[in-house]
Residue, then its C-alpha position, 0 to 999 in steps of 0.5 A: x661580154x660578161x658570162x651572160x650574167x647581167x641578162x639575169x637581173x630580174x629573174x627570180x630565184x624561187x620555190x618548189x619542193x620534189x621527190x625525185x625518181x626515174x629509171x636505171x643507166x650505168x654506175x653512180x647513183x645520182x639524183x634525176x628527176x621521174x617523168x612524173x615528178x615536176x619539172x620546169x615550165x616555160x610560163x609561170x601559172x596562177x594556180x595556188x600553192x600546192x602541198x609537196x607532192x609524195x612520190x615513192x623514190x627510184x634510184x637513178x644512175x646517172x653515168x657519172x662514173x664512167x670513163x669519159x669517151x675522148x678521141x684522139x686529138x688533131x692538134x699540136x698537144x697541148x702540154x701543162x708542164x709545172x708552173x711555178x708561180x700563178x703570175x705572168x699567163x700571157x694573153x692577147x692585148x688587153x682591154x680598157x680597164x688591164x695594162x698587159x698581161x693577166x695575172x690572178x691575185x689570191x685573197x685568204x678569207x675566212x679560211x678559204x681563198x678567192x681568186x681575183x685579177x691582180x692589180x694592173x692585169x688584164x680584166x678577163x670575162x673569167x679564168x681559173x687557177x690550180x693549186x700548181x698553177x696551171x691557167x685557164x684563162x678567157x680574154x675579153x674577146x671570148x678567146x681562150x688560153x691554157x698556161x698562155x697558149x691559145x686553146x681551140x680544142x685541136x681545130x675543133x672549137x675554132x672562133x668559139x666565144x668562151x664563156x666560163x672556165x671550172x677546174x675540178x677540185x683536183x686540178x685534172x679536169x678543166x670544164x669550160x661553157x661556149x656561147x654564141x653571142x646574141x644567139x638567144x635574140x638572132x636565132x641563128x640556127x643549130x649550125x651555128x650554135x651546135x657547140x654551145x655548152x658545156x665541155x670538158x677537157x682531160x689535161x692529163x691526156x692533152x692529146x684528146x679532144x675535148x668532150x661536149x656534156x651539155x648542149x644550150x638551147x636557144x628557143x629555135x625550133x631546131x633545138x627546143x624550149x630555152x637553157x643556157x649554162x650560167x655556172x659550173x659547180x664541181x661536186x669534191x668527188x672530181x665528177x659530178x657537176x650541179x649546172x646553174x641553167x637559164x630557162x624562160x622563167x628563170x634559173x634551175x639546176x641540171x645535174x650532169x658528170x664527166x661521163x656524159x655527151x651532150x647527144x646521150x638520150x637516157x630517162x631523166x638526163x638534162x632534166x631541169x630541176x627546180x632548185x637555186x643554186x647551193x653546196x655540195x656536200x662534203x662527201x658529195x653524196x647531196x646538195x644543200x639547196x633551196x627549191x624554186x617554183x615561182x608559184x610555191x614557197x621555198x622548201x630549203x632542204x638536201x637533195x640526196x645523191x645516193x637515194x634520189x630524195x630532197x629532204x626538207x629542212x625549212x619551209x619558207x611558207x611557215x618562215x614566211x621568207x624567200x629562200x636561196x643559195x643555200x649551204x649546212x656550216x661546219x657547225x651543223x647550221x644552215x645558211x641561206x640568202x633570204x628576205x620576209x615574203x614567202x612569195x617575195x621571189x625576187x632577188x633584191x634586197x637579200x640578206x644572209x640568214x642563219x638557222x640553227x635547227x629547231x629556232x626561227x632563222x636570224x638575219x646576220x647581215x644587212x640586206x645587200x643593195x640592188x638585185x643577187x645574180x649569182x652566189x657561191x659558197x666558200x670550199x670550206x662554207x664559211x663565206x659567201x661570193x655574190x654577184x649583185x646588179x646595181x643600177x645597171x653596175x655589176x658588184x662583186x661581195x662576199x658576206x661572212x657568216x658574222x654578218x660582214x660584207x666585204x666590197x671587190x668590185x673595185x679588183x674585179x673592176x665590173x667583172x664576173x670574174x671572182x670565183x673560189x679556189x676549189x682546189x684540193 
């Protein structure tokens, strides 16, 4: 099973622009939502887009800088001593499509580094790599290894299903996603699936349980409207993480840091908001993005961190394009996977646009086969990694600010297991 990522094949990927606000908590201002902003809903309507609502902004702190509550583990430590090479992370057998052992493969481009399995290495549903070398690795059964030790969270995550694997930039936290499979279709109660979600370990304290951030839903009445994690994005500070999160009409983001649980109740925590997925900024103070109501147009603009603010770059509806995944290059230029219809909100047929501030946007690529499930821009902004349903196969691109697309399906070999090194 891969992360649940081909499920999302026809969900659009839209538009809706808001002020953000809300109530006080602990440290890092960080962006939330106020009870009256708009917020997701399970039904799209048939209402008329509307204007941007105006709101007066609120400082929101989310407790993005505390001390992470971590027990004592109950387990064996851990241990990450020093790797020496990123080749040879032992795992179980392998599957259909590997012939042994997994190893990661390292592709310089545009000045950033993919990571991708190497050649004859098991295919696992994801991994992750440091810079020093230190493994994460989820095998095609959904077991997890740590620098090849099987990981279960010191017998508290026994016989989980791992989905997702996230080193933060610095190479010290490890964040990882669990997810009970066809949990959304069987129902199985709260029980089964308390531990979905996301968590996140502290390999500097391998003797300490790992923590749980953020907790799936699965439509039961025991836990509340659908939300399940699809994608990890770590903010540059090594604190605060942009969710991707499914939810009945389809994908949203949900802002959270190392210093949260999964059970905090707190004004504006968890909160979805309406937007596609996108880049931090360098100083990790905003987020480039574009808004996604499938009633509105997109809005591509910044929302900030510090201010609890979205800043509005473009608008789609004046474009008349659809807009997503969007980025700010070094040069000032914004970037963005896009295509002619303001309200075309599905994700087929996306070409990479770049707008200079000021002049209309320019297609620099062709527009790519089949449907966009998942983008990630490079650390440095200069490449984009795209997942792409085709015809039920799942491909794996990246496209270049030049216009260039380059093929990896045939590495990752159906898999989506391509991801950027992040690593500082």
């Amino acid at each position: 099973m891969q992360r649940s990522v081909l499920a999302l094949a026809f969900l659009a990927l839209s538009s809706l622009a808001c002020t953000l606000g809300g109530g006080g908590l602990l440290s890092t201002p960080t962006l939330v939502p106020s009870p009256f902003a708009p917020t997701a809903t399970d039904t799209p309507t048939s209402e008329p887009p509307s204007p941007v609502p105006t709101l007066v902004p609120a400082v929101v702190e989310l407790p993005t800088s505390t001390p992470v509550r971590l027990g004592p583990g109950n387990g064996a430590n851990l241990g990450l001593p020093t790797a020496s090479s990123l080749q040879g992370v032992g795992v179980p057998p392998a599957n259909q499509t590997g012939s042994g052992a997994f190893s990661a493969q390292n592709v310089p481009i545009a000045g950033s580094v993919l990571q991708l399995p190497a050649a004859n290495s098991l295919i696992p549903i994801d991994f992750d790599v440091t810079r020093s070398g230190h493994t994460a690795v989820i095998d095609p059964s959904g077991a997890m290894t740590l620098d090849g030790g099987a990981f279960n969270g010191y017998g508290k995550l026994v016989n989980k299903h791992y989905v997702q694997v996230r080193w933060s930039p610095d190479g010290r936290w490890l964040a990882f996603t669990i997810q009970t499979p066809d949990a959304e279709k069987t129902k199985s109660g709260c029980d089964a699936t308390h531990d979905d979600g996301l968590w996140l370990l502290d390999s500097s304290a391998p003797s300490t349980n790992p923590q749980q951030i953020y907790r799936n839903h699965y439509g039961q009445a025991c836990d509340g409207d659908l939300r399940i994690v699809q994608d990890i994005n770590w903010a540059g500070d090594n604190d605060a993480m942009m969710l991707t999160v499914r939810y009945p009409v389809g994908l949203a983001q949900v802002l959270v840091g190392k210093g949260v649980h999964a059970d905090d109740q707190h004004p504006g925590l968890f909160v979805l908001l309406l937007y596609s997925q996108g880049t931090w900024m360098p100083d990790s103070q905003g987020f480039v993005t574009a808004t996604a109501n499938p009633n509105q147009p997109a809005v591509l603009g910044i929302l900030h961190r510090d201010v609890g603010q979205f800043t509005q770059v473009a608008d789609g509806n004046v474009l008349g394009l659809t807009m997503q995944d969007a980025t700010q290059l070094a040069d000032g230029r914004y970037a963005f996977l896009g295509k002619p219809g303001a309200m075309n909100h599905d994700a087929s047929q996306l070409a990479l646009y770049v707008l200079t501030p000021g002049s209309p946007p320019v297609a620099v690529s062709p527009a790519l086969p089949g449907v966009v499930l998942s983008a990630s821009w490079s650390p440095n902004r200069s490449a984009l990694l795209v997942l792409v349903n085709v015809d039920g196969q799942l491909q794996t691109k990246v496209l270049t600010v030049d216009g260039a697309i380059a093929d990896f399906t045939g590495q990752t070999r159906g898999s989506a297991s391509a991801h950027w090194s992040r690593q500082q």
